[in-house]
Structures are given as structure tokens and as C-alpha cells.
C-alpha positions in Angstrom: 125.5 90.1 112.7 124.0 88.3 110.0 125.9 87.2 106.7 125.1 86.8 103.5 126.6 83.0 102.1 125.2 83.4 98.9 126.4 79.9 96.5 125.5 78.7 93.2 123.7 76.2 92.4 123.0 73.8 89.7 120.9 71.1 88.8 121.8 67.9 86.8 120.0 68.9 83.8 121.6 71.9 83.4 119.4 74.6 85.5 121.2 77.1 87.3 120.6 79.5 90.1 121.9 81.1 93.2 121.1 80.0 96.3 121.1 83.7 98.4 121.4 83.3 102.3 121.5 85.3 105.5 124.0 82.9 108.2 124.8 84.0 112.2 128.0 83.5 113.2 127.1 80.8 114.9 124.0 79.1 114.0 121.5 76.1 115.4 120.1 75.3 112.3 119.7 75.5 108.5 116.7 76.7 106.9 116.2 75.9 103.5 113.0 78.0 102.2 110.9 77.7 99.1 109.2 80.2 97.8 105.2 81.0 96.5 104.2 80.5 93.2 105.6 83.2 91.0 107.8 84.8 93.9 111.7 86.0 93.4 113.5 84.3 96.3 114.7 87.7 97.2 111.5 88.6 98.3 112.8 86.5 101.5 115.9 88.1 102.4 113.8 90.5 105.1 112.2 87.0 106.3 116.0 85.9 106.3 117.2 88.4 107.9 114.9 88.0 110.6 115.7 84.8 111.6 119.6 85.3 110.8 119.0 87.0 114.1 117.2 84.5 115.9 120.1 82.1 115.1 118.8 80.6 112.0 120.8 80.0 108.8 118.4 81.1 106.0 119.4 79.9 102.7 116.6 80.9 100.3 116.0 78.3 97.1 115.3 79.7 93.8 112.7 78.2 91.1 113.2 77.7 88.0 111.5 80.3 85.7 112.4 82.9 88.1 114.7 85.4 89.6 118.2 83.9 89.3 117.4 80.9 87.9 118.4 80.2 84.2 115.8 79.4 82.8 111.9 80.9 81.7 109.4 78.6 80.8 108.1 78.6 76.8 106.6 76.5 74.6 109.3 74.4 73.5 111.0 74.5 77.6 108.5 72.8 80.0 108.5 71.7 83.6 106.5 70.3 86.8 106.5 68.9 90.0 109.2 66.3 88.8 111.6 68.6 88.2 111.5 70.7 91.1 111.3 67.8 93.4 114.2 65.9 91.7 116.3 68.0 90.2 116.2 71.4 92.0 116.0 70.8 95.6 118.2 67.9 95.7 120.9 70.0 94.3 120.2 73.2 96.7 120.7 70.9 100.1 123.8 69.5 98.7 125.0 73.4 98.6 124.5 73.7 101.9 127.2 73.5 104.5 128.2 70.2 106.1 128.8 71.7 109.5 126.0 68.7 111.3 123.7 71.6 112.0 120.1 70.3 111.6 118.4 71.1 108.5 114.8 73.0 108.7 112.9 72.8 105.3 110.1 75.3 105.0 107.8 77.8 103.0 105.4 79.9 101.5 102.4 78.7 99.7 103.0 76.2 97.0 106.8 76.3 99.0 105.4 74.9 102.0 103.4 72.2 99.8 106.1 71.2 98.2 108.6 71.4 101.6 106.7 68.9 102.7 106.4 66.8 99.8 110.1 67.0 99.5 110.3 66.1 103.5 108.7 62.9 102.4 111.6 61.9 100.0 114.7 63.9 101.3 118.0 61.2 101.7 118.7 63.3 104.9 117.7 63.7 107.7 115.0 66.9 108.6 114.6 68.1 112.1 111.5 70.2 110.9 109.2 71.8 108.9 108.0 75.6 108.7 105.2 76.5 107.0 104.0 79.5 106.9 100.5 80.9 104.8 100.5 77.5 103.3 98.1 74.5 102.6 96.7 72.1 100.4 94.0 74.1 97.2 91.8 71.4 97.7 88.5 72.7 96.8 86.8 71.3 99.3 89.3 73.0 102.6 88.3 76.1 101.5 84.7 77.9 103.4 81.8 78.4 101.3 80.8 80.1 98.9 84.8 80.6 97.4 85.2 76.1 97.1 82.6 76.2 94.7 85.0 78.5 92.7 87.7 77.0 92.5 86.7 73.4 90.8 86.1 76.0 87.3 89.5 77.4 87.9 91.4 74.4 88.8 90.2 73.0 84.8 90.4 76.5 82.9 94.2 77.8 84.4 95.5 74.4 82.7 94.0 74.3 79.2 94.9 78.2 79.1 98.5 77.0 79.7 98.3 74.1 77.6 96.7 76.6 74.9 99.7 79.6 74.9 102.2 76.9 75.6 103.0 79.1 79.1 100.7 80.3 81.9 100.9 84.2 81.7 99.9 84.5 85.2 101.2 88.3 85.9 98.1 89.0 83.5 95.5 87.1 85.8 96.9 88.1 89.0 97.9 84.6 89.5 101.9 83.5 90.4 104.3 84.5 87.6 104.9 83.1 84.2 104.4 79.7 84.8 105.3 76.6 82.7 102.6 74.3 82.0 102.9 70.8 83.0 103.7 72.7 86.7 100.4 74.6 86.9 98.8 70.6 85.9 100.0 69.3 89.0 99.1 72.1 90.9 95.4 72.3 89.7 94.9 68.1 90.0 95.9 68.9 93.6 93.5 71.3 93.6 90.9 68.6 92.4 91.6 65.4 94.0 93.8 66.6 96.8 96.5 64.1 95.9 99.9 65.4 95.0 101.5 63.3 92.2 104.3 64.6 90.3 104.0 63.4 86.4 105.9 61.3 85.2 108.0 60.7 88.7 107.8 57.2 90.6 107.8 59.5 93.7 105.3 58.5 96.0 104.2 61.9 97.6 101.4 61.0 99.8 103.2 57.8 101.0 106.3 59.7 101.9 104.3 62.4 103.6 102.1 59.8 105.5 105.6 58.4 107.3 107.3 61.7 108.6 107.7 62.3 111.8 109.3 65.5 111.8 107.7 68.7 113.8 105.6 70.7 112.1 104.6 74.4 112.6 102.6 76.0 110.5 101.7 80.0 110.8 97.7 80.8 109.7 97.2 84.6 108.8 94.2 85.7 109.7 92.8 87.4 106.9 94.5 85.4 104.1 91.5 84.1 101.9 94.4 82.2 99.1 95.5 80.0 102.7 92.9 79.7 105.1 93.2 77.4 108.2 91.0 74.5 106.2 93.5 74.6 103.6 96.6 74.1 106.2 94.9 71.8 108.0 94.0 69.7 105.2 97.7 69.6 104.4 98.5 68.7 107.8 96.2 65.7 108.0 98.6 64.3 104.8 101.4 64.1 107.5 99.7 62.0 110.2 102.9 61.0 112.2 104.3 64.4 112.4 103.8 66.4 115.8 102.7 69.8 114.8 101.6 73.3 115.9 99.6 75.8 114.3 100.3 79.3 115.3 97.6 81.8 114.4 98.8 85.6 113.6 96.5 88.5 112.6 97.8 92.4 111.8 97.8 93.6 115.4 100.3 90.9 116.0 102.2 91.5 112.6 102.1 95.2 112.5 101.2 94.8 108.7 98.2 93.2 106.6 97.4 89.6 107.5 96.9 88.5 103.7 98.5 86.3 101.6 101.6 88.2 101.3 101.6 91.3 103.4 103.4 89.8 106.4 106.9 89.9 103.9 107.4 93.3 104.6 107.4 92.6 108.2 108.5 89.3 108.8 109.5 89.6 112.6 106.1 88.4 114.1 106.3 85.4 111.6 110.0 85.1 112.4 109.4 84.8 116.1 106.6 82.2 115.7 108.5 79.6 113.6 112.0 80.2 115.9 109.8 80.2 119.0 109.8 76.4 119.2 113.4 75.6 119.3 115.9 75.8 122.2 117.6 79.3 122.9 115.4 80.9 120.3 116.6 84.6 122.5 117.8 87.2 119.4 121.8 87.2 118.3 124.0 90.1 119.9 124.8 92.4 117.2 128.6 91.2 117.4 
């Protein structure tokens, strides 16, 4: 039976948030999962639950600006890839348990971007990354005619941030409210397909370029905001690491095979990322 270990969290600047988890009595790993753009981490606790049950610890990280963070981005309170990368997630692995369990990093859309671009700096050791409807918004690994979209997009969603100080995304059917100076290095991703974050000495592509850890990556089939271009394109950044790329349409997932769909019924998706390690059977209900 599956736990909850739920722990607080804080960064050094002063952001809090709770760090909500689903733990097996007995565990083989740690999963630490990041979240879309815009999404509550407690969208995830089904996705948690699932692989709770597959013997996977599931601790789900928060960002900041939503669900139980402390925080909501504003004119005057501004943040990007900088922050997240060295503030945030540093502080949610060091909430995790020192039992010498190996430690998974994984996630959904911008999450699994930024899982790996985290991977690429982390001070400890990762057994793996899980990536799941996730991928690169390069312009150019998206099929025609949608790339030639994006380029106009990628320029206008920053100077609309820049202009009302926030992105107010729920309005464009776009992520959530969004600070600024995060959807900037999101859209000169989008552009260039290099991830910098501003103002950070972190070197992101270098430090994805020299893992080696296992990657697996889940493509839905009808997801237009992920398609297999765009994971593969993310991929190629991580030329060391072994990896697997498991495709899963809505036969397989008994739900919609879009962008966010599978989170209602994250069995299928649970299955495919806990299918590659050792004794990946289901828990006894005990």
C-alpha cells in the first residue's frame, strides 16, 4: 500500500513549498517529477500513485508560482530558468530520503526539459531519466505546416510578458500565470534550440552532452504540443545517454493520447517508464 511522505521544502532565497509524495513500503527507487508549464504538482498524485504500486517512490516537485509554492509571479517578483535550476530543485533532492535508493529524475513537458537539464548539473548521482510527453519547442522539430507557427509565437508570448509585467497564460490557453524572464528562456529555446538559463554560469547543453544515464521517453500519439520530432530533438542534446522511446496511443491508454489526457489514467504511462527496471511486477496490497 502506497504512502503519502509529503515534506516541506524550501529554497535558499526564501521560496517555499511542499514536496507531496506517494512511497511503497519498500521501494527500488526515488522519483523526483517535475511538472508542465502551469500545472499544480497535485495533478500527479494519480501518476504517483501508479507507480507507488510498481515500487517507485514518487515525490512530486512543486514550481514556484504555483500550487503550494509561496510565491505568484508579478511585476515587481520575477523568475527563470536560473532559479528553478539553482534554487528549487537543489533544495527538493536534498528533501528526499538518504536511504541509498537510486534517484530517477523525470517529467512532463517543460518538466522533462528541465529534468534533463538539471541531470546535466545534479551533485548526485542519477540512475535515470523519465520523460514522458516531453521535448525540445524547437521550431524546426515540429511537422509542417504548425513550425512555421511557432517562430511568431516564440517573439510575441515574451514581449506580452514583458509588457503586463506577468504572462497571463490561463487567458491564452497557454501554461498558468507565468513570470516573465521564465517564459524568455522558454521561447529562446524555442528559437535557437539552445537552453541557457539567464544570468546562470550553468552550462546546459555541455552538461546534457556528458550524461550517460538511461533515458526513456513516452511519445503520445496524438499530442500535437510534444510530437516525436520534438522528443527526439531533445534526445539528440544527450548523445551519451542510452535511451528508449516508447510510443503509446488511446487504445493502449484507455484515455485521449494528447498533451495531457493520459493524467487521468496514468497506468499505461506508469507501466512503460517502470517497465525497464528490475522486478518492475505490481506491490501486494500489504
Amino acid at each position: 500500500m502506497a504512502a503519502t511522505g509529503d515534506r516541506p521544502a524550501a529554497a535558499a532565497d526564501g521560496h517555499r513549498w511542499t514536496l507531496q509524495a506517494r512511497t511503497p513500503d519498500r521501494p527500488r527507487a526515488r522519483l523526483l517529477w517535475l511538472p508542465a508549464l502551469g500545472v499544480a504538482a497535485r495533478h500527479y498524485l494519480p501518476l504517483a500513485e501508479a507507480l507507488a504500486m510498481l515500487g517507485i517512490a514518487t515525490h512530486l516537485h512543486e514550481w514556484r508560482g504555483h500550487g503550494s509554492s509561496s510565491l505568484r509571479p508579478a511585476c515587481g517578483l520575477d523568475w527563470g530558468y536560473r532559479e528553478l535550476l539553482e534554487q528549487d530543485l537543489p533544495a527538493s533532492v536534498a528533501c528526499l530520503p538518504a536511504d541509498g535508493r537510486p534517484l530517477l529524475l523525470g517529467g512532463h513537458s517543460l518538466g522533462g526539459q528541465l529534468a534533463c537539464c538539471f541531470a546535466g548539473q545534479a551533485t548526485v548521482p542519477v540512475a535515470g531519466l523519465w520523460l514522458v510527453a516531453s521535448g525540445t519547442p524547437y521550431w524546426r522539430s515540429f511537422p509542417a505546416p504548425r513550425r512555421w507557427l511557432l517562430p511568431p509565437v516564440y517573439r510575441f508570448l515574451p514581449w506580452l510578458a514583458r509588457r503586463q509585467g506577468v504572462l497571463h497564460g490561463r487567458r491564452l490557453g497557454f501554461g498558468g500565470t507565468e513570470a516573465r524572464s521564465l517564459i524568455a528562456d522558454w521561447a529562446r529555446v524555442g528559437l535557437g534550440n539552445r537552453y541557457v538559463a539567464s544570468g546562470s554560469r550553468l552550462d546546459l547543453e555541455g552538461g546534457m552532452a556528458r550524461l550517460r544515464a538511461p533515458v526513456r521517453g513516452v511519445v503520445l500519439a496524438d499530442d500535437w504540443l510534444a510530437p516525436p520530432g520534438s522528443m527526439q530533438a531533445l534526445l539528440d542534446k544527450l548523445p551519451n545517454a542510452p535511451r528508449a522511446i516508447v510510443p503509446l496511443d488511446a487504445a493502449a491508454l484507455r484515455a485521449p493520447a494528447d498533451h495531457f489526457g493520459w493524467m487521468r489514467r496514468p497506468h499505461a504511462v506508469a507501466e512503460a517508464l517502470a517497465g525497464a527496471l528490475p522486478g518492475s511486477e505490481r506491490c501486494p496490497d500489504d
